[in-house]
MOPAC internal coordinates of N, CA, C and O (Angstrom, degrees):
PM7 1SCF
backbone

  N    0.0000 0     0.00 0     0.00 0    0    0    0
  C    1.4491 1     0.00 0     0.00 0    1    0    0
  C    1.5124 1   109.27 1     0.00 0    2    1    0
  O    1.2310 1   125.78 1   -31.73 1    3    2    1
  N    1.2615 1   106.50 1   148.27 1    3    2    1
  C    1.5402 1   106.60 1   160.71 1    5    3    2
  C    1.1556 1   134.29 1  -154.83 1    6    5    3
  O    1.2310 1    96.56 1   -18.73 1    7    6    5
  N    1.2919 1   159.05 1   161.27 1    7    6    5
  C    1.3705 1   154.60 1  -177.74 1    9    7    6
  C    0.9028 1   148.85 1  -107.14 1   10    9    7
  O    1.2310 1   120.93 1   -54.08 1   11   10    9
  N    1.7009 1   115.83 1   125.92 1   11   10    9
  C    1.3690 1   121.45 1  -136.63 1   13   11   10
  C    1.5890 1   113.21 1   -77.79 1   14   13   11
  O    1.2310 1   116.33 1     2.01 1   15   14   13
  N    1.1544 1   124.59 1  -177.99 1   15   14   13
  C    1.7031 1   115.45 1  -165.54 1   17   15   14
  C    1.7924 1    97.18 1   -83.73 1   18   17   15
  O    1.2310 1   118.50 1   164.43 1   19   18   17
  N    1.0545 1   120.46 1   -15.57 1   19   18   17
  C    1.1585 1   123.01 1   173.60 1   21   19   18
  C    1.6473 1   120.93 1   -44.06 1   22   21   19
  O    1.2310 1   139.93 1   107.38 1   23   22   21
  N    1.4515 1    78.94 1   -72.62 1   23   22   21
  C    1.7913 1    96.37 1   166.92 1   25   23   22
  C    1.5666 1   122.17 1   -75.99 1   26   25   23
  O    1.2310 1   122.61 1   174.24 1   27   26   25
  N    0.9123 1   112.60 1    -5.76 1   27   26   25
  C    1.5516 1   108.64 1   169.09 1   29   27   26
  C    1.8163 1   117.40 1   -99.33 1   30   29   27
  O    1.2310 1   127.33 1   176.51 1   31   30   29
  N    1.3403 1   103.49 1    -3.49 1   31   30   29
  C    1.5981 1   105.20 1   162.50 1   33   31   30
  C    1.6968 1   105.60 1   -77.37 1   34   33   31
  O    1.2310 1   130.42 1   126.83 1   35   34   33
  N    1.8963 1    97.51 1   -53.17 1   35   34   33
  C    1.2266 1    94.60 1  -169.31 1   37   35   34
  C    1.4806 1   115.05 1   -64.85 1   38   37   35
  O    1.2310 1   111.38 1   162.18 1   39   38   37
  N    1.2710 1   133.83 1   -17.82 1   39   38   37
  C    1.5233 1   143.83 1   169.14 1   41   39   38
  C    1.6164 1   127.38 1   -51.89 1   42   41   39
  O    1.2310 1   135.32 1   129.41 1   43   42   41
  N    1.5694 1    87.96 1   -50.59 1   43   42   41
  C    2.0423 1   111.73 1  -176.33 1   45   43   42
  C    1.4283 1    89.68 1   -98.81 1   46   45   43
  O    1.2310 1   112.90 1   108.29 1   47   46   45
  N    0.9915 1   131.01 1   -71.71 1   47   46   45
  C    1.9589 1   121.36 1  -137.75 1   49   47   46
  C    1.7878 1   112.71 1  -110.96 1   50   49   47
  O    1.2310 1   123.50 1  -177.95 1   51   50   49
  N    1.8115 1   110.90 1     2.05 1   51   50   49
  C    1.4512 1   102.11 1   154.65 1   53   51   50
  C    1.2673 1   146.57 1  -106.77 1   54   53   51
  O    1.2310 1   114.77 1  -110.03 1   55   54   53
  N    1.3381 1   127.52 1    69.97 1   55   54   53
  C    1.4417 1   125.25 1  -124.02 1   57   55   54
  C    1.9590 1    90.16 1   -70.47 1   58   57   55
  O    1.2310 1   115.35 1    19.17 1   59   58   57
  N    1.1188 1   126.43 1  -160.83 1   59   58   57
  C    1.2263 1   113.76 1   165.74 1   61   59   58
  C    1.8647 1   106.79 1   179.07 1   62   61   59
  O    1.2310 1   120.70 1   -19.85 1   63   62   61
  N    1.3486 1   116.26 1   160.15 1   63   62   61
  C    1.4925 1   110.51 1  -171.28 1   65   63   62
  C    1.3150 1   119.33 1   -76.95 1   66   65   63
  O    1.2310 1   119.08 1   -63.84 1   67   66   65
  N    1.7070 1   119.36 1   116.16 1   67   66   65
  C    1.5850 1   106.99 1  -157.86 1   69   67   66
  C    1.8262 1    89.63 1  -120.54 1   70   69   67
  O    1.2310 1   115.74 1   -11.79 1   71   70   69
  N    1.2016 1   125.70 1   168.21 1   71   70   69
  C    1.4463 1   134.72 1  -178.61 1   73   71   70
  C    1.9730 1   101.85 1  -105.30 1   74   73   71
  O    1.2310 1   123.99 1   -70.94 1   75   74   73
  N    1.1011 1   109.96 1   109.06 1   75   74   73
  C    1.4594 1    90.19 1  -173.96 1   77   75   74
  C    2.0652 1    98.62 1  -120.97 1   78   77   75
  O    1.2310 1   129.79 1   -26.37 1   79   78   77
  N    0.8884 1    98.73 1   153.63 1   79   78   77
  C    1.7690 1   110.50 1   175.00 1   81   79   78
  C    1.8008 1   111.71 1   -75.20 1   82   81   79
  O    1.2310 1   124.22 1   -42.92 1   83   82   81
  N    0.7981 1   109.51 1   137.08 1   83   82   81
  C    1.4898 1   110.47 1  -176.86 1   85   83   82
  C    1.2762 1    95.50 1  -121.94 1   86   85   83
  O    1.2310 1   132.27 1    -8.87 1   87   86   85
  N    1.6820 1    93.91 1   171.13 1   87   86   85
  C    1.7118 1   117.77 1  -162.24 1   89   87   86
  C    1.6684 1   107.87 1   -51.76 1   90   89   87
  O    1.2310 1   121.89 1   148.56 1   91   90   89
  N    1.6891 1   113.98 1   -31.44 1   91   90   89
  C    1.2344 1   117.21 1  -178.55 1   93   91   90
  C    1.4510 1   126.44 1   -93.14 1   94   93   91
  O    1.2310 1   133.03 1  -166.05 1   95   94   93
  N    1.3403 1    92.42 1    13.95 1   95   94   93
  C    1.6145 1    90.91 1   178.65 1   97   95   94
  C    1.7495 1   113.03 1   114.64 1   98   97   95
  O    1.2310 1   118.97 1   122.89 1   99   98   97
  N    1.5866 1   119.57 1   -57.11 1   99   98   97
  C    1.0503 1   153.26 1  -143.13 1  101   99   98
  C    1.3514 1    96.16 1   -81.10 1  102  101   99
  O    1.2310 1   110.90 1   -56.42 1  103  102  101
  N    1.4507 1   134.72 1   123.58 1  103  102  101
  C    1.4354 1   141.93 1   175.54 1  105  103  102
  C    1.3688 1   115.52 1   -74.30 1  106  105  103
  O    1.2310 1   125.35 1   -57.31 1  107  106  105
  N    1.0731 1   107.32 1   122.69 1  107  106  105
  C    1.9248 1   105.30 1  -178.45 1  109  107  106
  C    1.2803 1   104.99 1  -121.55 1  110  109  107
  O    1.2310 1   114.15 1   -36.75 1  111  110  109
  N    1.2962 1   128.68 1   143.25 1  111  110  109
  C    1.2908 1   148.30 1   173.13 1  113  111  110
  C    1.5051 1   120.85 1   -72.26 1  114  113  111
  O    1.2310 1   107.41 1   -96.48 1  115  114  113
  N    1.6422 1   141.08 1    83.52 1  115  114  113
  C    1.2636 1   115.34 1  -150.81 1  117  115  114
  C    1.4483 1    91.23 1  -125.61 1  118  117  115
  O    1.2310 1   116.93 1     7.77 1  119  118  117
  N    1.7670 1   123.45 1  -172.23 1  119  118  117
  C    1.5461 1   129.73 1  -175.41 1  121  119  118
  C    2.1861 1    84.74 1  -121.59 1  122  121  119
  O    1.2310 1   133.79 1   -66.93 1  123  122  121
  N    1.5075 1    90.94 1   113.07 1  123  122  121
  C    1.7807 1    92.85 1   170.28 1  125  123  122
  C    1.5390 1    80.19 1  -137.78 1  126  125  123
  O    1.2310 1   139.96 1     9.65 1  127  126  125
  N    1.3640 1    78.88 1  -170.35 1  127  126  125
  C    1.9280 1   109.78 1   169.05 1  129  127  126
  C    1.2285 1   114.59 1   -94.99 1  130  129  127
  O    1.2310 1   119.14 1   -35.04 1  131  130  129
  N    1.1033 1   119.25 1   144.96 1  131  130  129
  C    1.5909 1   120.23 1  -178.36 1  133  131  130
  C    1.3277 1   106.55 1   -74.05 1  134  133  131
  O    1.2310 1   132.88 1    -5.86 1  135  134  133
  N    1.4118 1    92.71 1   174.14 1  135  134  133
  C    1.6453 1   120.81 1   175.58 1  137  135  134
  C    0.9458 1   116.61 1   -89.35 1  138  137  135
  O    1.2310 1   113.13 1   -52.43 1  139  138  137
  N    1.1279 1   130.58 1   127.57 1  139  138  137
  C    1.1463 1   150.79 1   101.52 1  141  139  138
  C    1.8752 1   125.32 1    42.90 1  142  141  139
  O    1.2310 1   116.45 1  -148.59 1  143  142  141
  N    1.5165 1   124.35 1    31.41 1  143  142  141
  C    1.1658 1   117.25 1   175.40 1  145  143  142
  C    1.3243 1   135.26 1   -88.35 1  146  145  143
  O    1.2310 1   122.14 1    -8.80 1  147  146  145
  N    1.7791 1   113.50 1   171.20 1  147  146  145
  C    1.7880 1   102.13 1  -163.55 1  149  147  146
  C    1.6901 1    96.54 1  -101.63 1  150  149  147
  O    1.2310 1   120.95 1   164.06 1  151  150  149
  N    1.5208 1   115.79 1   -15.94 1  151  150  149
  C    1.4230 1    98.60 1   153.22 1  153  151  150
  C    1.3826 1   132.90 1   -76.08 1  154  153  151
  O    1.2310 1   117.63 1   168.76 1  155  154  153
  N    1.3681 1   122.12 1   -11.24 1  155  154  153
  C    1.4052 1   100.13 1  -176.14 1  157  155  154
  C    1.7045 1   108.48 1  -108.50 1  158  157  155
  O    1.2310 1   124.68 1  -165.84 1  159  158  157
  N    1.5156 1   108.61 1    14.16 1  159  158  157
  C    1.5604 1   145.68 1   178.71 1  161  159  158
  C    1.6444 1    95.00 1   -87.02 1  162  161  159
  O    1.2310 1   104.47 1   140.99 1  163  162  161
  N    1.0385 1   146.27 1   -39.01 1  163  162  161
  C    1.2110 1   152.47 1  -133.07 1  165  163  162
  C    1.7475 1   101.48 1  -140.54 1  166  165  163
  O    1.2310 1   121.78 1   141.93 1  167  166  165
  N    1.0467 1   114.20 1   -38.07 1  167  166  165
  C    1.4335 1   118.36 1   161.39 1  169  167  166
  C    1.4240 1   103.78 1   -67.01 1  170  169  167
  O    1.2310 1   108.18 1   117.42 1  171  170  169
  N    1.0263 1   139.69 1   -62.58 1  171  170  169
  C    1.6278 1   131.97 1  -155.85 1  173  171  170
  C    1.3136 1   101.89 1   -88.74 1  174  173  171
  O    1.2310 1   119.42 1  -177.22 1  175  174  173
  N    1.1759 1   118.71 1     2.78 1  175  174  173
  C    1.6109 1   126.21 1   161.85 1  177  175  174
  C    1.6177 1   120.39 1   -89.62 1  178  177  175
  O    1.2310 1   121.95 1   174.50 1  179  178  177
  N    1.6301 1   113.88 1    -5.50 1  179  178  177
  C    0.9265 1   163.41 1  -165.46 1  181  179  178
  C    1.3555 1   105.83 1   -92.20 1  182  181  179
  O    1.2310 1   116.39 1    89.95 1  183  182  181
  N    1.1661 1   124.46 1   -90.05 1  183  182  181
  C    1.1946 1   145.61 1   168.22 1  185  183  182
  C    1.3752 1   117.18 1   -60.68 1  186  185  183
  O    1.2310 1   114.13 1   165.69 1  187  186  185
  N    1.5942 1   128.73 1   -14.31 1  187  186  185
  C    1.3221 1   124.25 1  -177.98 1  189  187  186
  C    1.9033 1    98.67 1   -92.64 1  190  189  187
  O    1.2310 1   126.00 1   147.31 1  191  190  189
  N    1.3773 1   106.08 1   -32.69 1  191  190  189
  C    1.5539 1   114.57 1   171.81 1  193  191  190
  C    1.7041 1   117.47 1   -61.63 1  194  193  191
  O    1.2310 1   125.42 1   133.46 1  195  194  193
  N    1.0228 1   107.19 1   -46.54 1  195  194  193
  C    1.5676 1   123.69 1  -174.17 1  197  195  194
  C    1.5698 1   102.31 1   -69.94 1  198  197  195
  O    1.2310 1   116.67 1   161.04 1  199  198  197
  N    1.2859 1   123.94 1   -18.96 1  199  198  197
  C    1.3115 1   135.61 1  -174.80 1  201  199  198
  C    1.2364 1   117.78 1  -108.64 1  202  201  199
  O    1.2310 1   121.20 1   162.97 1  203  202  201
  N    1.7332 1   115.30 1   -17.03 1  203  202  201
  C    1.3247 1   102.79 1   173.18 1  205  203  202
  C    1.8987 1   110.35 1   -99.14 1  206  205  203
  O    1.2310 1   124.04 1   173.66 1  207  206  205
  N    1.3526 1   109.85 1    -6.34 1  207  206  205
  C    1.0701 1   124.43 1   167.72 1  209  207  206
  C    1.6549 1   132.04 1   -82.59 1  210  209  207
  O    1.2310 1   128.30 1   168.25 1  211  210  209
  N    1.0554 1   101.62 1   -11.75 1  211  210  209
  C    1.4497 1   127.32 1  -163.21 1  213  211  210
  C    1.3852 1   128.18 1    52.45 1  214  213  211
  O    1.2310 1   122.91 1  -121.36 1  215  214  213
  N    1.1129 1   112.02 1    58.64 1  215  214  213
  C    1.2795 1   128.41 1   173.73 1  217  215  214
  C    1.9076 1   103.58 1  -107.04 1  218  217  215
  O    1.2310 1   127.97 1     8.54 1  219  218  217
  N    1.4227 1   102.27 1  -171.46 1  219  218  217
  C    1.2627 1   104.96 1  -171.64 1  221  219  218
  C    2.0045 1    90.04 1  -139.50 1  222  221  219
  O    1.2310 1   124.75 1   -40.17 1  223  222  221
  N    1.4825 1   108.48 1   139.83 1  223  222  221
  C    1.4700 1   100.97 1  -163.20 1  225  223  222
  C    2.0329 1    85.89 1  -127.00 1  226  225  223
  O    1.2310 1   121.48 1    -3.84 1  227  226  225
  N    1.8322 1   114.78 1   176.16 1  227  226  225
  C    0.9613 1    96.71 1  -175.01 1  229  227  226
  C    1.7787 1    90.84 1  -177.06 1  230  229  227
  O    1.2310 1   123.48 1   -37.75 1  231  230  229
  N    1.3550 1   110.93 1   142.25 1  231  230  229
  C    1.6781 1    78.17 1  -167.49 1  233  231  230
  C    2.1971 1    81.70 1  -133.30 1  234  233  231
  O    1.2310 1   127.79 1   -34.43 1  235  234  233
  N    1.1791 1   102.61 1   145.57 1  235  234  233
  C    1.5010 1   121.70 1   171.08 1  237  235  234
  C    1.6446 1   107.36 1   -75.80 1  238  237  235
  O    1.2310 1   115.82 1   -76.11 1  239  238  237
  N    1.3538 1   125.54 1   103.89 1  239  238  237
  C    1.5230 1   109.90 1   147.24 1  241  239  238
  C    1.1318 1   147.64 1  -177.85 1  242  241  239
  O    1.2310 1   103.55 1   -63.87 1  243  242  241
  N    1.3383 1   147.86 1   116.13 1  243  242  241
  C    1.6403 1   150.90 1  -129.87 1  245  243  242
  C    1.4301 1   102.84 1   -30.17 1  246  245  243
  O    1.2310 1   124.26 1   -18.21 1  247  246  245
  N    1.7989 1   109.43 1   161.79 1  247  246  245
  C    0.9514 1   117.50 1   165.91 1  249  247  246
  C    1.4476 1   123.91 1   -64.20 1  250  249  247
  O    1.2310 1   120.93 1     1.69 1  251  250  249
  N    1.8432 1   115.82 1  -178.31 1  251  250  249
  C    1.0607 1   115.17 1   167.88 1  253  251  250
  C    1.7106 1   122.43 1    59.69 1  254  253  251
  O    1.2310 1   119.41 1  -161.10 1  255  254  253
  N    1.3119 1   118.73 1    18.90 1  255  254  253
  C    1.1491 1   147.37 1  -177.10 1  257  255  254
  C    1.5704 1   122.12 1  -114.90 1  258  257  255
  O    1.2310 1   113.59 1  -179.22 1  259  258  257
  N    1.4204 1   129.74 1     0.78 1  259  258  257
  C    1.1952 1   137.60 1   161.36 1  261  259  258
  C    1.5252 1   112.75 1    86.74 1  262  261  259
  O    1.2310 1   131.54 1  -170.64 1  263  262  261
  N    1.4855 1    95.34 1     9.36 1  263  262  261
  C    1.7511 1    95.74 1   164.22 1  265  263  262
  C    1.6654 1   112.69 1   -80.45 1  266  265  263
  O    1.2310 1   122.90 1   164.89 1  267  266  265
  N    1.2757 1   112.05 1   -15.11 1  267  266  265
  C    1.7222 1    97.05 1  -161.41 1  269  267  266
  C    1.9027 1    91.50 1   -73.74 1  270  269  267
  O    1.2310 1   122.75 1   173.68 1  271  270  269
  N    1.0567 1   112.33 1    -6.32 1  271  270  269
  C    1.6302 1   115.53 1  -170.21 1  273  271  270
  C    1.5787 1   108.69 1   -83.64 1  274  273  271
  O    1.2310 1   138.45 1   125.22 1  275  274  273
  N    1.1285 1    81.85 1   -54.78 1  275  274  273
  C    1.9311 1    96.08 1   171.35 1  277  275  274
  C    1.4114 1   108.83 1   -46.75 1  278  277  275
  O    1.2310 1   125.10 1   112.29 1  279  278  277
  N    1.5580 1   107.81 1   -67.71 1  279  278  277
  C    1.5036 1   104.56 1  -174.17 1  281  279  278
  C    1.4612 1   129.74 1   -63.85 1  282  281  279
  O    1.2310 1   122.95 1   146.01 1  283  282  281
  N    1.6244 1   111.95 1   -33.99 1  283  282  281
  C    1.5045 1   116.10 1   151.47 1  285  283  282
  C    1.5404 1   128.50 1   -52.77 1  286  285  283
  O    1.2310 1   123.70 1   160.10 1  287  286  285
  N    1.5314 1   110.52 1   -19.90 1  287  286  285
  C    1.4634 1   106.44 1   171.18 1  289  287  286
  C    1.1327 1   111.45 1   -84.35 1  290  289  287
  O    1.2310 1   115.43 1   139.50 1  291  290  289
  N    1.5634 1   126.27 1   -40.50 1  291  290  289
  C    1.4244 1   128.49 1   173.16 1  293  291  290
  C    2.0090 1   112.40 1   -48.06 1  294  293  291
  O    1.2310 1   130.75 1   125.97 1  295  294  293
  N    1.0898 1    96.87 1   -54.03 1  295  294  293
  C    1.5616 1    94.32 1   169.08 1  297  295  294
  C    1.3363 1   139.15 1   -59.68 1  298  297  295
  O    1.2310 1   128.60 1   150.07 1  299  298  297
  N    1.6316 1   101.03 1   -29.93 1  299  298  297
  C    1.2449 1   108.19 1   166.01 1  301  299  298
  C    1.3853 1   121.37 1   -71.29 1  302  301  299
  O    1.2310 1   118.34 1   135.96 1  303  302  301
  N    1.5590 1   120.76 1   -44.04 1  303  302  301
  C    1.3384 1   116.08 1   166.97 1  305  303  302
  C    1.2847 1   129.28 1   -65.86 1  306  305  303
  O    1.2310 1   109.94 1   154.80 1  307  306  305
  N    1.3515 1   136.48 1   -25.20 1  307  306  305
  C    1.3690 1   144.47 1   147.84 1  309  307  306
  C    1.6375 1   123.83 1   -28.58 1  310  309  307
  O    1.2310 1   134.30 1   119.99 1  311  310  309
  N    1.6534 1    89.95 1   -60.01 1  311  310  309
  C    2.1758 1   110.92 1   174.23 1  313  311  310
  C    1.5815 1    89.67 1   -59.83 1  314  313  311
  O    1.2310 1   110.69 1    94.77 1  315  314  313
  N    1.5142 1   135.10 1   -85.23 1  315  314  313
  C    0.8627 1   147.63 1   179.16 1  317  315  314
  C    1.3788 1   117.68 1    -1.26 1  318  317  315
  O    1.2310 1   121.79 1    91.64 1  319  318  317
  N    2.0759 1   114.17 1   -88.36 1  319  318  317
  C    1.2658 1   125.22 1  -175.78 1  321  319  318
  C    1.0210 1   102.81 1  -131.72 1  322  321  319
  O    1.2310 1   115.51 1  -123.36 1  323  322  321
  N    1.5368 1   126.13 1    56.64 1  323  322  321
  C    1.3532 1   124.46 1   154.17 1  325  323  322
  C    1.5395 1   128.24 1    68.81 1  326  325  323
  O    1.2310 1   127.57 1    14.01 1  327  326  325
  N    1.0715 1   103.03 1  -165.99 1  327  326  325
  C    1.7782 1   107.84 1   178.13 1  329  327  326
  C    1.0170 1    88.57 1  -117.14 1  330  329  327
  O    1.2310 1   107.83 1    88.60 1  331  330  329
  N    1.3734 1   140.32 1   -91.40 1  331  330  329
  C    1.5995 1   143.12 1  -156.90 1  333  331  330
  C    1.4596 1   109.82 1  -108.67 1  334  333  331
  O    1.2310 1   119.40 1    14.04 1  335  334  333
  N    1.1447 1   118.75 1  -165.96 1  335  334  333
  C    1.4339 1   123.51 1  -161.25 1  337  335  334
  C    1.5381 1    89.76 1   -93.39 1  338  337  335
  O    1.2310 1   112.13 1   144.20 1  339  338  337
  N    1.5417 1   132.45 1   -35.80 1  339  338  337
  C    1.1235 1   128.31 1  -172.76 1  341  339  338
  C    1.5586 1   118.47 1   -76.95 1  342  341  339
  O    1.2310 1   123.33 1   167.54 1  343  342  341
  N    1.1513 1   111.23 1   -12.46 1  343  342  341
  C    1.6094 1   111.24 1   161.88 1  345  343  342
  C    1.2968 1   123.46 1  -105.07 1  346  345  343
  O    1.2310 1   120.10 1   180.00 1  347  346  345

């Protein structure tokens, strides 16, 4: 297996606001990198297929589910470094 550039922007360069549990119990609000999931691993595997085929891919699904991260990373890398070498 391996991982597509999609997910490796969103992995290295989108840090984002996560709620994490600390040693005392007490929930703290901090800025890390996300985790590591096999849906949003499988989505951009998704979208890297649909794209090398030329199709257009698109996925339906509730909030609060760790897509708004995905899709903000996809946008960010797009603004960032483009689509192709010619833009």
């Amino acid at each position: 297996m391996w991982v597509t550039g999609d997910m490796y922007w969103m992995l290295n360069y989108c840090p984002m606001h996560l709620v994490k549990k600390g040693k005392n119990g007490i929930t703290l609000r901090t800025v890390d990198f996300p985790a590591f999931w096999d849906g949003q691993f499988l989505v951009t595997h998704y979208i890297q297929q649909a794209r090398w085929n030329g199709k257009h891919g698109s996925e339906l699904a509730s909030r609060g589910k760790g897509k708004t991260s995905l899709g903000g990373a996809l946008l960010s890398k797009r603004f960032i470094l483009g689509e192709t070498s010619e833009n």
